[in-house]
Structures are given as C-alpha cells and as structure tokens.
LUMMIRO-264620 format. One record per residue (C-alpha): residue in one letter; x, y, z. Coordinates in steps of 0.5 Angstrom, whole numbers, plus 500, padded with zeros to 3 digits. Layout:
# LUMMIRO-264620
aXYZ/...
***
This chain:
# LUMMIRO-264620
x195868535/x201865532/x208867536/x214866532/x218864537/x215858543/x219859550/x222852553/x223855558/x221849562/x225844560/x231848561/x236847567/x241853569/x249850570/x254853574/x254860572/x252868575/x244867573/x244860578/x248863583/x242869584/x237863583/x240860590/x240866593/x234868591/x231861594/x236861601/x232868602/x226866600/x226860605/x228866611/x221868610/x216865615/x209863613/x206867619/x210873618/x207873611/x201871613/x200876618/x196881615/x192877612/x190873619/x188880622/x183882616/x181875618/x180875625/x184870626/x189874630/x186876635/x191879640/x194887642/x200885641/x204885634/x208879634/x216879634/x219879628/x213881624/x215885618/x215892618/x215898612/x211897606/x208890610/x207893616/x199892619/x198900619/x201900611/x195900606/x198895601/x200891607/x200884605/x202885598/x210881599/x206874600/x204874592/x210875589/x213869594/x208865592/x210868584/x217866585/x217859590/x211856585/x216857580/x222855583/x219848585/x217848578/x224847576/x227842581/x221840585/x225843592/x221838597/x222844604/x220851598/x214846596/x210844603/x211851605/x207853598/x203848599/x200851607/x200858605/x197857600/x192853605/x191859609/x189863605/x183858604/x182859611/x183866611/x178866605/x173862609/x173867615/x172872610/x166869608/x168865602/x171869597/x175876599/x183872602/x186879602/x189882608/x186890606/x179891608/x174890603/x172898603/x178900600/x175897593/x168902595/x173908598/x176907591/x170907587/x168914590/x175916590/x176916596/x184916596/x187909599/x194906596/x193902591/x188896594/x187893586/x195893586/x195889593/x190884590/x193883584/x199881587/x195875592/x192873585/x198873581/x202868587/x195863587/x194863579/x202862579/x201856584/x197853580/x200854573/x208852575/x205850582/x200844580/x196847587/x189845584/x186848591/x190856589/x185855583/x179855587/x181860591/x182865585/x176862582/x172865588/x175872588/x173872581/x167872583/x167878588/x171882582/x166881577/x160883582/x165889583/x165892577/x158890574/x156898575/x163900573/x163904565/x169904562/x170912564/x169910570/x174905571/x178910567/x177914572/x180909578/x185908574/x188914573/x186916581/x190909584/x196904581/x191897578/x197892578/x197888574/x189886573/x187886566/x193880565/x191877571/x183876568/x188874561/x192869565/x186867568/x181866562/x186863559/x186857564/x178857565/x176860558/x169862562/x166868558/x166872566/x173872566/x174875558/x169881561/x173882567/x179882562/x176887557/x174891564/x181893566/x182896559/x185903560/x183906553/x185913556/x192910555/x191906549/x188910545/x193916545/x197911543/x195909538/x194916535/x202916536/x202922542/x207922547/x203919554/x208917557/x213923559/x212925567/x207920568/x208913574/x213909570/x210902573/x203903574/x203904566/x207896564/x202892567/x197895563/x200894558/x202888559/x195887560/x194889552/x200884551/x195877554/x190880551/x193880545/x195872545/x189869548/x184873544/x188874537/x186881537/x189885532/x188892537/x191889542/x198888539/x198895536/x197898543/x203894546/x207895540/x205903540/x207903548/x214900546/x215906540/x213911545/x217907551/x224905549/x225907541/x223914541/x225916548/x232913549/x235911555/x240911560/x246906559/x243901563/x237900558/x233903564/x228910563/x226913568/x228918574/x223918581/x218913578/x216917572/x218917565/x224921563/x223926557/x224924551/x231924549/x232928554/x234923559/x241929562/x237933567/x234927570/x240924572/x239923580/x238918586/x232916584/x233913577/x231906574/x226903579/x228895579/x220894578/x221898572/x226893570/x223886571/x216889567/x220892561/x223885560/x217882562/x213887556/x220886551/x219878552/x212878550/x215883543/x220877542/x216871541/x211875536/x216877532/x222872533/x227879532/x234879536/x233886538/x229884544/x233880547/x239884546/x234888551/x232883556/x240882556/x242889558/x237890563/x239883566/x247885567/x246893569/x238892573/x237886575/x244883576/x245891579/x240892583/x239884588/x242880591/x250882590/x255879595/x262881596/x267877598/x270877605/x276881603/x272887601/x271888608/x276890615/x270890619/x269882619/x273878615/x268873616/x263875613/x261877606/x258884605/x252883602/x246887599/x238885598/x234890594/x237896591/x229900590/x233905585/x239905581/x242911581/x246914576/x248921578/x256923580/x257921587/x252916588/x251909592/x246904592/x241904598/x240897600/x233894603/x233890609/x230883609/x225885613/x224892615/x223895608/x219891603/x218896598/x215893591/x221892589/x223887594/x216883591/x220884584/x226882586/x224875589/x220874582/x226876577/x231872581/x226866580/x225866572/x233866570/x231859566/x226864561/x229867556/x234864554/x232859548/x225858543/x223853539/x220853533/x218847527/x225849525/x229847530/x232852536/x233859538/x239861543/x237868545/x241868552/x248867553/x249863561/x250856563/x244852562/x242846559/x235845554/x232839552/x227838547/x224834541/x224835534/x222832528/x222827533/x229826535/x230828542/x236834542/x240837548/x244842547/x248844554/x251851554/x257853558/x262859558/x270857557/x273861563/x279862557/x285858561/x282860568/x286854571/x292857576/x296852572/x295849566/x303848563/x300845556/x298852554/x304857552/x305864556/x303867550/x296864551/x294866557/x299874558/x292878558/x284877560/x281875553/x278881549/x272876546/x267871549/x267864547/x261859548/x261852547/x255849546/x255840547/x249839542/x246831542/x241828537/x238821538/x238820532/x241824528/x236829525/x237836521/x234842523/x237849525/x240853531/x238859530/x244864536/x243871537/x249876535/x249881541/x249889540/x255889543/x259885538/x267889536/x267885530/x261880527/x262872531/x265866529/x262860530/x267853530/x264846529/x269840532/x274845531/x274848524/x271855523/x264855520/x260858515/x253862517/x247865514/x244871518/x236871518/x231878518/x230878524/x238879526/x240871528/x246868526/x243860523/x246854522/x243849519/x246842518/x245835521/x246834528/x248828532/x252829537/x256836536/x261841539/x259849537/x263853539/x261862538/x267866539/x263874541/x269879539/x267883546/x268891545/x270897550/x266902548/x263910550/x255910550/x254918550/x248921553/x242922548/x242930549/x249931551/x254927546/x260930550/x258926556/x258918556/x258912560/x263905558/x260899557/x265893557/x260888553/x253888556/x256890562/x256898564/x262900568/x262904574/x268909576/x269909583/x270917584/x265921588/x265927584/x263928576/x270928573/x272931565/x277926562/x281926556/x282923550/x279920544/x272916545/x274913538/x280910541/x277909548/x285905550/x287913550/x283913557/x281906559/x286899559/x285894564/x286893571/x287888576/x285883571/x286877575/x285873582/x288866582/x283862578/x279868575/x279873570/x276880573/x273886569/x276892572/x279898568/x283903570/x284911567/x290913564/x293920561/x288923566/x291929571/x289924576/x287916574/x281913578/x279905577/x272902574/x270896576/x262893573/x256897576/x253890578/x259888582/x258894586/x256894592/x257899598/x262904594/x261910592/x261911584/x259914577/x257912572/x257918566/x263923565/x265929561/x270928555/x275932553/x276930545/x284929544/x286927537/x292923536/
***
C-alpha cells in the first residue's frame, strides 16, 4: 500500500499553545487515576481481591464492579499514557505504565494464562448463543488496544506477550464462528474495535493466525451494501459502525487490498459527503446517524457523541495520508476546535465565577454536545461516570502532535495550524521547522507600533514558520489553505510577499532552497453564516474554524443580511489585558445578546442555530 502522505508525528514536540494545554490537562488527570481503582475489576475477575467490601474511592458508572463493561477505562489509559510517554519520556506517567501493565500479567497468569479481562469468559459464550450481555468484545478491545499501544508507543515488550496470549484464546474463540454467524454477533452487540486490533496486531507479528482473525472480524453485512452504494447507515449506532470501519481501513495498509479501501471509502461517501452535518462537523443525535440532509429534526441534548468525534477524525486521517487531499484535514480541524477542544477538559478562569473565586470552574467529559436551543453541556465526573467518552477523551487528548505535519520525498506537509515543532531529514539535510502563531501586538504595551496598528482584534490569522536546513537543501513546503479562508492567503518570505502554486490535492506549495528561513502565511479569517442542510433560513456563525455560541436560552429569529453578517454580528468584549478574545455581539435585533466560541463554553446555557429574518439593504 502507498500512502501519499507519511505521519511525523513522532518527531513532532507541541509549543505554547491551546493543543498543549489540554495535553497537560489530559496527562495531570491521567496521574489522578490510581492503578488499583483502574485495576480493580480485573483483580476481582482474577480472585485477587477477595473481600465483601468494595474498596474507598473505587470507581463507579460504566466501571462499577456490577457494570458489564466494566474495566473498559484501563485501555484506553494505557492508549493515552504509552503515548504520552512517547513524546516526552515523563519518568512517574511511565513507571505506572510499566506496573499496570505487569498486573495484568498477573491477573493474566490467575486466569490461567491467557484471559487478562475483567468481564468473565462466559459473556463471549453468552454472545455467541445470543444471549444479551453489553458489549464484552468492545471491553476487550479496548484492554488489547491499551497493551498493543504500550507496546508500539510504550516499548513494553511484556504487553506484547500479554496480547500474544489472548490471541490465542480469540483465535479458539472464533474457530467454529461462519462469517454469517459473526455477522450476526455483530449486529446483536457493539464489537469495538477488533478487526483493526487483529490489523495493528498482525502488522507487528506478520503471523498468518492473526491475518485469519482480521479477516474474522470482517462486517460484510455493513460492507457490502456499501459497496453497492445503499444508504446503511441512517438510524443506525454511529460508533459501533467507525471502528469497523476502521477496521476495513488497517485492513487496507497492511494487506494492499484494493477491496478494503473501496469499502472505507464507500462509509465516507455514505457518512460525511452525502449525509451532511451539523456545524461542528458532527453527524449525529442519540448515537445514531441523522437522516441524510435532514439533520433539522434532529437537533436535541443528544447530539455529537465525543466517541464519534475522535473516530471520525481518527477514519478522516487514514483518507488523508492515502490521498494527500486537504479536505480531510479541514475536517480533523473543524472537528478538533467544536468537538474535541468542545467537549473536554475546558477550564474557566477564576472570574468566571462568584461562588469561589479561587477556584476555576472546570469541565472533564461532555458525552454529547448538544445543539438544540437553550442547551448546556453536561459534564462527566472524574470518577462517578466513566462513560466510553471518558475513555475517548483520554486517547484524544493524548495524540494532538498527530495531524499535524507529513513527509513525503518532496519535502513537508503543514496540515494543522498549532504551535508545534517538527524535525526531519531530507535528502539528507536535517530540517526543522517551528510553528508558532503571532498574538498580533498582544503585548499590553508595545510603543513602537502606532494606535492605528493595534485599534481592533485582527481579522486574519498569521503564522510563522522558523524554517532551518543543515545544510541547505531544496525541497517543498507543502501548507494547507483552510476551508474557512475570506480571501486566498498570503505567504511572506524574510518579509517580502511571495508567490506560490496550489497542487490537486488543495495545498498551497512552496518550493525553494531552504537554509535557515522565516515563513510567515497570512490566513484572511471570515465571519461567516452556515445554514442547516434542509432549512436555509436557519443558521449557525463560524468565526474561522470555531463555531459561536449564543448565549440565550430560547431559539431567537434575527434580522439581517446573512451576506452581510456586520448587520448582525460585530465584536465584543474584544480584549483582556494581554489577549485578544473572540466574543460577538448581535445588533439591529429587538433585543441584543453576545456569542462567545461553543469551545470556551462551559456552565452557560446557550444556542447555536438561529432563524434569520432577510433584510436587504
């Protein structure tokens, strides 16, 4: 298989910046979690609690030892800390790695040597005959999935072994299973994210055994109307679909079959290009897949599940490095700012509330994001809950250095605008190039620059690239022009405005000799009205890639131009101190309300889509 575009993501280091800061959060809360709470239902499947008592502070929800998918959290931990320690070796995040992952070879060796999972093997033989029991293949993927991480990112050559083991059973497992039959299973309960696990895994191994548990896990009941062109998707479980999918999508890169690209590529069709989406890029309501291009009726509390979210992004990668097309990562970015950045790990500041000064409000997991009038965010505890999206949020906000730049034999890909620093040889030069974004004067006192400079918040974007060749070679720098874009950007070199050249696949390319360089891209940003697909006579603001967020509590009809959004919309409350922010403000309305991101809210009740009420003029 021959991607366009290769990942460095793992020579990639995150600068001062949004996507760094929700790394931290992400690692500080990490830390917060004990090993012996993670472990705990693992321990009791193993008998190695023994006690009528559970313990204090044990977590509870989805994780509670009375849950069926119990013990599902300790993957996706294992996903989010191997990958943490990956990018900067965090000594404390490592040695907890290291033991969870040694206990589970104890539970492992307790179960009799290859079954690790905290849910009894019966569920699997319940599953098999039909039996109803939540999801036990998704628990177990989710504990593969965290070991073969720690493997890849982590270096544990002991998770290896441990996952080497429960191959052994799932190969057993399936050895009488027909395809019709897993068929069948698949449609009765949710199967994670298996098949790409198989994938991953035969990927490390190249043993025949785990290619025949890949080719296991095929789905063809969803695959194959797809290929036939059918909608199979509308009112069906959003997120039990992407990882199979996914699945289709591993299958493709390590086996070079042409079939499985068409299926993934058929899923996207059906999913994304022909189904439409809400403004924030997500496409469902209660879990399942909205009708296609009727997204109206399904505006509610229930819509954009964050597990949604990560996978999609997780499918829209994949689509990017085989094709090396911008339009995917235009859609990681939407969906990073107004789910991802939307949905976790916000923090208010102080002020924001009277309660306690002293504390910033914060928000851990909101499960949905909803986008009805009058809603708010319902945000997860840190141990009450742990709903799949806790799991989500965890691996999410532990892969921000992905996505961001590619490599080719040309030279570099920028797909992400966010501070970050890349390094990598070409044609046998080391290049480095660091990313930061200029705050635009947002020093409190800078007396070189005039009044007339700093009066109002810049209504572009500019990025500077330090760009540094030893020794100096030629090759391209490839930058993504985003979708959201007021007028085509500008790219400056030492200073002087540059000429460049836009490839097929939408990325703006700049070839030259490089040595040691300053790029600066000028991305004109627009304020701009995004209807809904089936009622043009409501819509959403977007300022850039973020979505704004009315802060009223009731659907409210505005008047004005949507061509001319200034008779709405001008900016409010533009700046604090050092800092531009991105508030907004109604005008010519009978009663005038601000917006502020749908990312930046936290505890506010707010709405997103308005009717419009055309006045021309």
């Amino acid at each position: 298989m021959n991607a366009k575009l290769q990942p460095l993501a793992g020579s990639v280091a995150l600068g001062e910046g949004e996507a760094r800061t929700r790394r931290d959060r992400n690692r500080a809360y990490l830390l917060r979690l004990e090993p012996r709470h993670l472990l705990f239902s693992h321990y009791l499947e193993a008998g190695i609690y023994r006690n009528i008592r559970i313990p204090e502070g044990a977590h509870e929800g989805w994780e509670s030892p009375v849950s069926e998918i119990r013990g599902t959290v300790v993957g996706h931990w294992l996903s989010a800390a191997s990958r943490l320690v990956e990018q900067d070796g965090d000594p404390q995040l490592k040695a907890r790695a290291d033991f969870v992952v040694s206990e589970l070879a104890r539970c492992q060796k307790e179960n009799g040597g290859e079954w690790l999972f905290p849910i009894p093997e019966k569920y699997l033989h319940w599953l098999k005959r039909f039996k109803h029991v939540w999801a036990p293949q998704y628990v177990c993927h989710k504990n593969l999935m965290g070991l073969l991480d720690m493997h890849v990112h982590g270096g544990s050559a002991q998770a290896l072994e441990l996952v080497l083991r429960c191959a052994d059973w799932f190969h057993r497992f399936t050895d009488d299973i027909t395809p019709e039959h897993m068929n069948r299973m698949m449609e009765f309960e949710e199967t994670g994210g298996m098949m790409e696990h198989w994938a991953n895994l035969y990927a490390v191994t190249r043993e025949a055994k785990h290619l025949e548990l890949m080719r296991r896990y095929e789905r063809t009941g969803l695959y194959d109307p797809l290929l036939r062109g059918e909608d199979a998707l509308t009112n069906m479980h959003a997120n039990t679909t992407i990882p199979e999918i996914q699945g289709a999508a591993r299958a493709y890169e390590v086996t070079g079959e042409e079939r499985y690209r068409r299926i993934v590529e058929a899923y996207w069709d059906c999913a994304v290009s022909r189904r439409g989406m809400f403004v924030t890029g997500g496409q469902t309501n209660g879990e399942i897949w909205t009708p296609m291009g009727r997204q109206s009726a399904r505006l509610g509390e229930l819509n954009q599940e964050h597990c949604t979210v990560y996978n999609l992004m997780r499918l829209a990668e994949y689509l990017l490095r085989w094709t090396g097309r911008a339009e995917y990562a235009d859609y990681w970015e939407r969906n990073l700012v107004n789910g991802i950045y939307a949905q976790g790990h916000w923090e208010g500041r102080s002020l924001d509330t009277v309660l306690d000064p002293l504390v910033a409000p914060t928000g851990l997991i909101s499960y949905f994001l909803p986008l009805a009038a009058g809603s708010q965010k319902k945000w997860g505890s840190e141990t009450r809950h742990f709903w799949c999206c806790h799991g989500t949020l965890m691996q999410a906000n532990a892969t921000h250095r992905e996505g961001i730049y590619y490599g080719d034999a040309d030279g570099v890909t920028v797909c992400q605008y966010i501070p970050s620093e890349v390094s990598t040889v070409i044609a046998g030069s080391r290049v480095t190039i660091t990313q930061r974004i200029d705050p635009r004067y947002g020093e409190q006192y800078r007396p070189t620059v005039t009044a007339r400079d700093v009066a109002g918040r810049p209504d572009d974007v500019q990025v500077v690239f330090m760009v540094k060749s030893d020794p100096p070679a030629e090759f391209t720098i490839r930058l993504r022009p985003p979708w959201w874009l007021r007028a085509p950007l500008r790219v400056e070199l030492g200073g002087t405005q540059v000429p460049y050249r836009t490839d097929n696949d939408g990325f703006v390319c700049l070839r030259r000799d490089w040595g040691t360089d300053e790029l600066r891209v000028i991305l004109p940003k627009r304020l701009v009205a995004v209807p809904l697909p089936d009622r043009p006579d409501t819509v959403a603001f977007m300022d850039g890639a973020a979505v704004l967020a009315g802060l009223v509590a009731e659907e409210r009809t505005l008047h004005g131009n949507p061509a001319d959004l200034s008779t709405m919309l001008v900016p409010d409350d533009e700046r604090e101190w050092r800092t531009w922010k991105n508030g907004w403000r109604t005008v010519n309305q009978p009663v005038n309300f601000r917006f502020k991101p749908l990312n930046e809210i936290g505890n506010e009740v707010y709405t997103v889509y308005f009717p419009v009420r055309k006045q021309h003029g």
